[in-house]
N, C-alpha and C positions, 0 to 999 in steps of 0.2 A: 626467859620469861620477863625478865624485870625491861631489855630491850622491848618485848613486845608491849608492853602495860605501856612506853614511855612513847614509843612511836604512835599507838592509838589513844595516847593522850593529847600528842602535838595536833595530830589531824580532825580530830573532832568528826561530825559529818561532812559530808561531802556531795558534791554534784558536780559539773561543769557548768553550769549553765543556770540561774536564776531567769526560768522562762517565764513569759506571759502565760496565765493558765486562760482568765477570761476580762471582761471589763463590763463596765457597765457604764451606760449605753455600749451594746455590744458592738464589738470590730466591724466597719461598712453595713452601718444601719441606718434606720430613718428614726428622727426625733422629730414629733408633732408637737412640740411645746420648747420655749423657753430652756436653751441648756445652762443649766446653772453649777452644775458641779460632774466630777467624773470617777469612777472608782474603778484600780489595775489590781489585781491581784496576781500576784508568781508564785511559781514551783515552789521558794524557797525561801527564809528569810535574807531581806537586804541590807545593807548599809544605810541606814537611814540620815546619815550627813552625807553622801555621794550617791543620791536618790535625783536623779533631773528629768521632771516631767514638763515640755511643752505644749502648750495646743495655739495652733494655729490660725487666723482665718484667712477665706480665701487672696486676701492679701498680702498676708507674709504677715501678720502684725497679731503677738502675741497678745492673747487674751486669759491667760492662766493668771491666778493670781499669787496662790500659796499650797504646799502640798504637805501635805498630814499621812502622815505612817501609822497607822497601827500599832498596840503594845506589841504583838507577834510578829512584824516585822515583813509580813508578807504580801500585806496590800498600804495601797496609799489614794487617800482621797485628794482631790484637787478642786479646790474653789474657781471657778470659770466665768466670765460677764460677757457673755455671749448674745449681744443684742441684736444682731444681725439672720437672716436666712443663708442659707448656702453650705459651703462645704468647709468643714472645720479636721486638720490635721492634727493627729496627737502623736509627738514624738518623746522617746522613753528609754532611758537609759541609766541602770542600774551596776551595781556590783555584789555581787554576790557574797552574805554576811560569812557563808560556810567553806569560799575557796578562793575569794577573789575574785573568780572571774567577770568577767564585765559579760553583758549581754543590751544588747539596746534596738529596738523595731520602730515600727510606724504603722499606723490605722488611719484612716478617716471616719469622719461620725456628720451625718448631713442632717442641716434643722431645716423644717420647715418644708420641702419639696427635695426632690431626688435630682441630682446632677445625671446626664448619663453622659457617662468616657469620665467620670470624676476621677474613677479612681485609675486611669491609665497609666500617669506618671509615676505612681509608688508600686503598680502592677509589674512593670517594667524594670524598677530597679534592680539593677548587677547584684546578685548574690557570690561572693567568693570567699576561699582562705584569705586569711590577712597573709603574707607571705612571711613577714619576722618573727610573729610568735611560731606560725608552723617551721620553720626553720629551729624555731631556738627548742622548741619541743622535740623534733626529729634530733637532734644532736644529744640532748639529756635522754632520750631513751635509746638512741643506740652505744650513748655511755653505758647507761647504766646494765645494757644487756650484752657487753661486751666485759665487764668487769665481774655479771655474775656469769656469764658463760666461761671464760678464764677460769674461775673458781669451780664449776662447777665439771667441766672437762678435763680439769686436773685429780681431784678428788676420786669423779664416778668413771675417770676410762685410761688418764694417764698412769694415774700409780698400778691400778691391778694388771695394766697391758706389761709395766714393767716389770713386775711380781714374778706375772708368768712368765714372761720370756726365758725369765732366769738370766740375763744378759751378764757378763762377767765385771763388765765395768757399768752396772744398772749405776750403783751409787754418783759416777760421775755425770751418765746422762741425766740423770735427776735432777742435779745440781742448774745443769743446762740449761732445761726444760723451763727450772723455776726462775732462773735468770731469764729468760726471751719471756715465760708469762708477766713478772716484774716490769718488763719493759712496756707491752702494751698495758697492764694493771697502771703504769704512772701516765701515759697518755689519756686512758678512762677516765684519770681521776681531772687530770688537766680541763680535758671537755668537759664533762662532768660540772668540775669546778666555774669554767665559762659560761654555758650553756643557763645554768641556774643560776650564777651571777644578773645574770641578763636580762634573765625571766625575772628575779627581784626587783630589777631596774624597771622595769617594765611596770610592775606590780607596783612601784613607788609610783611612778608618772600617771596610772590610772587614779590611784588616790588622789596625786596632785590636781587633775583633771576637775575632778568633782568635788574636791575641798574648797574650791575660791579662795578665797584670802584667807586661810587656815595656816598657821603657822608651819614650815617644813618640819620642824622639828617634831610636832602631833601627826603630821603626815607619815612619817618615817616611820615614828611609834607605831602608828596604826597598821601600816602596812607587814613592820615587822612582827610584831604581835599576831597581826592574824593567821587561822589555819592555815591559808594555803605558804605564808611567810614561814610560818615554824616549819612545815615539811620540806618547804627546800630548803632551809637552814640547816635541816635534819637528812635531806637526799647529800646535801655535798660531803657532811660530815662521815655519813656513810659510803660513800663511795672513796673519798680518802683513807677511810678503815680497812676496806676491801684491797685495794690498792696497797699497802703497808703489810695486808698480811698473808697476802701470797706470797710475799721471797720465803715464810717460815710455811708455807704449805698447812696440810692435817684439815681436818674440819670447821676452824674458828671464819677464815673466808667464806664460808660457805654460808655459815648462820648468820654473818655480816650482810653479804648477797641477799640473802631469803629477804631482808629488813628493808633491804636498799631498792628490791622491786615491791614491798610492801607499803614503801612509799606512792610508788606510780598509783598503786590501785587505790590506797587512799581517799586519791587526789583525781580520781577520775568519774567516768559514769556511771558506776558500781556501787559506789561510795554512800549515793542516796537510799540505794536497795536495800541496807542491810546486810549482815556477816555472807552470805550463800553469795550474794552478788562479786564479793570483794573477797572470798575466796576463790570461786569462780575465775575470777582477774587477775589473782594473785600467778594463779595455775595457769593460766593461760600465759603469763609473761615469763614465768619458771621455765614452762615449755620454749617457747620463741627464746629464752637464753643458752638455754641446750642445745639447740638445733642454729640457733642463726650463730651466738658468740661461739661454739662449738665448731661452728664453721673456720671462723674466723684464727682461729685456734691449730686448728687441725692445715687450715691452708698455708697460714704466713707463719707462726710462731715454731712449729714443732720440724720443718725442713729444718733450716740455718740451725738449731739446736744438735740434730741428730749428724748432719753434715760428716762427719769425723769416724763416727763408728762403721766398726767392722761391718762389711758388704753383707753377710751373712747374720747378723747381730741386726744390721737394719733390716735387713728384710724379713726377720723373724717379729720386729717391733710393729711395724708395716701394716703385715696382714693379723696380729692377733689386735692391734690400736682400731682398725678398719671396721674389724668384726664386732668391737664392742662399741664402737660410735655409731654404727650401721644401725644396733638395736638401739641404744642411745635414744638418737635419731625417728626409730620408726615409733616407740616409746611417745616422743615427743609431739610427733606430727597427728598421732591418735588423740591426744589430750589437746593440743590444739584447736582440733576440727570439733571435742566436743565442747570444749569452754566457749570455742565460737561459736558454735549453735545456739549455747543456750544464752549467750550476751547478745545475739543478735533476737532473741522470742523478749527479750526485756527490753530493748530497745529499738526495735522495730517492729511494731504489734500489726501488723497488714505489708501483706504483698506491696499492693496497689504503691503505698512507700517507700516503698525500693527505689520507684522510677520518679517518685515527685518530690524528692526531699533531697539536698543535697548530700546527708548523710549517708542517706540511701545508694547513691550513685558512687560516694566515693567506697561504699560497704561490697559494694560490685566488683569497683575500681582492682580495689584488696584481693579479691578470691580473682581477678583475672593475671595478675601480678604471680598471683602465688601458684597460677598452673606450672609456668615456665620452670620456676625451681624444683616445682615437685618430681619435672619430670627430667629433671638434670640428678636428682637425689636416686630417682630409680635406678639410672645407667650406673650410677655406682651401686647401689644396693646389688644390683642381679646382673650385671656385666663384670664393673670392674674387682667388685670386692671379692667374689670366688678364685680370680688371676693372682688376686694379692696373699690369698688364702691358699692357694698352692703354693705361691713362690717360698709362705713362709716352713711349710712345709717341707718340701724337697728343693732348697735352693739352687738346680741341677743348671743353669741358663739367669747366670746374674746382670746380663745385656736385657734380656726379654722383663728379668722383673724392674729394670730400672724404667725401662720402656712405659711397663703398667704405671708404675708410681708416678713417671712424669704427665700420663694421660687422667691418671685419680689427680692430682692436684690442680691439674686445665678445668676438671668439671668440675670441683671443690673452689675452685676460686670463681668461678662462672656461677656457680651458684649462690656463692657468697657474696657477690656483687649485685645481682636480681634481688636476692634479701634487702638490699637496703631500700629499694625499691617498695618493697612491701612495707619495711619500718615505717618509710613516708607515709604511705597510707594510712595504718595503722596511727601514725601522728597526727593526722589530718582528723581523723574519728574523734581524736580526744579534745578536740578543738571545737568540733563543730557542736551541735545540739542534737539530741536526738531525736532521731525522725519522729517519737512520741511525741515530742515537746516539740519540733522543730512545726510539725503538721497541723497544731493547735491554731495557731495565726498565721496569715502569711505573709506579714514582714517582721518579721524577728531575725536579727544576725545575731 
């Protein structure tokens, strides 16, 4: 409890994305009079010292004068001396008070007569992932879902598969087991520790950005202090934990894990919704630890461990380890489909933005990724794992069952590989804005 009070203390509220909600003069409108001032209002409260509003005219020559924020944080007025007719740009770029993140668009606003083809050239602008944060995001969550998977593969399939076995030397394979998960548990922590380094870095230079001549050393403060600062302060620390306390096994990993993806949800699109949203999230990453680090686990970590024991002794670990990750597994891929359901009714509120958002496209992207594996997870549910479930039975042909194991670990690591596939995506989501928000204005990245 005292871990949970401390992590939703670091975090505070949460969003991704500090969007434009609306403006005034509205986004590609017409102004019959004198534009003298402008008001943006967002999602969410900003940064009010890394708040940069420009407006343009049509010669490139700013005409903004000063921008004024709100006590709440969530709008800001701008004084304008706009003596001209034609087409006026306003470009906008904020940080988010509740996560960091940046968010930054563009509009036109036309005084006096209507341009037409005004608005072509910000029509036209490239919408993409930035590619370094999505990188650096995909590596911190498939840390951190390889370190609760590790913990959590050990806990709910490796110890009771050894329980039951009855295996004679279980004690030594135990030992094993927990040395090869120790090994990828210190790698976790290593990305882990990178991944979020970086993101920090990152999270400092955006401040840097919008501070101007602010001293670094208030920069740093600022950055570090804030929400999204203290939760990766608090993600690497916990994945360090996780990491350390798997060589001693039992349930303390586990509770560590639970914190370490209670981080991600935090810090993601849930985080705005409320508790149901960010348990929702929570559940949803639980699951993809189970089934994707689980993977991961079962592929590379638990061969080279078992290597040594009796023919008969594996093959008994084999098909009862199969049988409980099988349900494991299908357990997971059920909570899955419904945590994604209902994260996609919270942030994707209309069909129609599936296909016009890029949230939407890469929310596509995800569930086309995730056929492939589903359908390499079947071959083992209902092909291979009954073969392995005989052998461990009647070990009568220990050629034939080495055979099955070598073809379960082809499609277990095939499958396991397509997973990281869908991580990307799934990183790209928490990146991007949500098609509710993203669909609001149509230039906002």
């Amino acid at each position: 409890m005292a871990l949970l009070l401390l992590v939703a203390a670091l975090a505070g509220r949460a969003e991704a994305h500090a969007t434009l909600e609306r403006a005034e003069p509205a986004p590609n409108s017409l102004v019959l009079k004198r534009l003298s001032g402008l008001s943006l209002v967002f999602s969410e409260p900003v940064d009010p010292t890394r708040i940069r509003i420009q407006v343009l005219d049509r010669r490139a020559r700013r005409v903004d004068r000063y921008v004024e924020v709100s006590p709440d944080r969530r709008s800001a007025a701008v004084q304008v001396e706009a003596r001209e007719v034609g087409v006026y740009t306003v470009a906008w770029r904020v940080i988010s008070q509740v996560d960091g993140h940046p968010s930054q668009g563009a509009y036109t606003v036309t005084v006096g007569a209507l341009a037409p083809g005004a608005f072509a050239e910000l029509a036209g602008a490239e919408r993409r992932l930035p590619p370094v944060p999505l990188a650096l995001r995909w590596l911190t969550l498939l840390a951190s879902l390889a370190l609760a998977g590790c913990a959590m593969t050990w806990r709910l399939v490796i110890v009771p598969a050894l329980q039951e076995t009855g295996a004679p030397d279980a004690s030594a394979l135990s030992e094993r087991v927990r040395a090869a998960l120790t090994k990828v548990g210190i790698a976790g922590a290593v990305a882990a520790a990178t991944g979020n380094a970086a993101e920090m870095a990152l999270l400092i230079r955006q401040a840097a950005d919008l501070a101007g001549g602010t001293a670094m050393g208030a920069v740093l403060a600022d950055a570090l202090g804030s929400p999204p600062g203290r939760l990766i302060a608090t993600r690497v620390v916990l994945a360090i934990t996780v990491a350390a306390l798997l060589r001693r096994g039992g349930w303390p990993p586990l509770i560590a894990a639970a914190f370490l993806l209670l981080t991600h949800s935090l810090a993601s699109h849930a985080g705005a919704r409320g508790g149901a949203a960010v348990a929702a999230d929570w559940l949803h990453l639980a699951a993809a630890a189970a089934w994707v680090g689980g993977l991961a686990v079962v592929a590379f970590a638990l061969p080279p461990a078992w290597r040594g024991a009796d023919p008969g002794v594996r093959a008994r670990l084999w098909g009862t380890l199969v049988a409980r990750f099988s349900r494991t597994a299908a357990a997971s891929v059920a909570l899955l489909v419904a945590t994604g359901v209902y994260a996609a009714m919270q942030h994707v509120p209309a069909v129609r933005e599936l296909r016009d958002t890029l949230y939407g496209l890469t929310l596509i992207a995800k569930i086309a990724l995730l056929l492939p594996v589903l359908a390499l997870a079947a071959v083992n549910r209902f092909l291979l794992r009954p073969r392995l479930e005989q052998a461990a039975r009647a070990p009568a042909d220990p050629e034939a069952a080495a055979r099955t194991r070598r073809t379960f670990l082809r499609t277990v690591r095939a499958e396991s590989a397509l997973s990281l596939a869908v991580v990307l995506a799934a990183a790209a989501l928490t990146i991007l804005p949500p098609a509710r928000n993203a669909a609001t204005l149509p230039y906002q990245y």
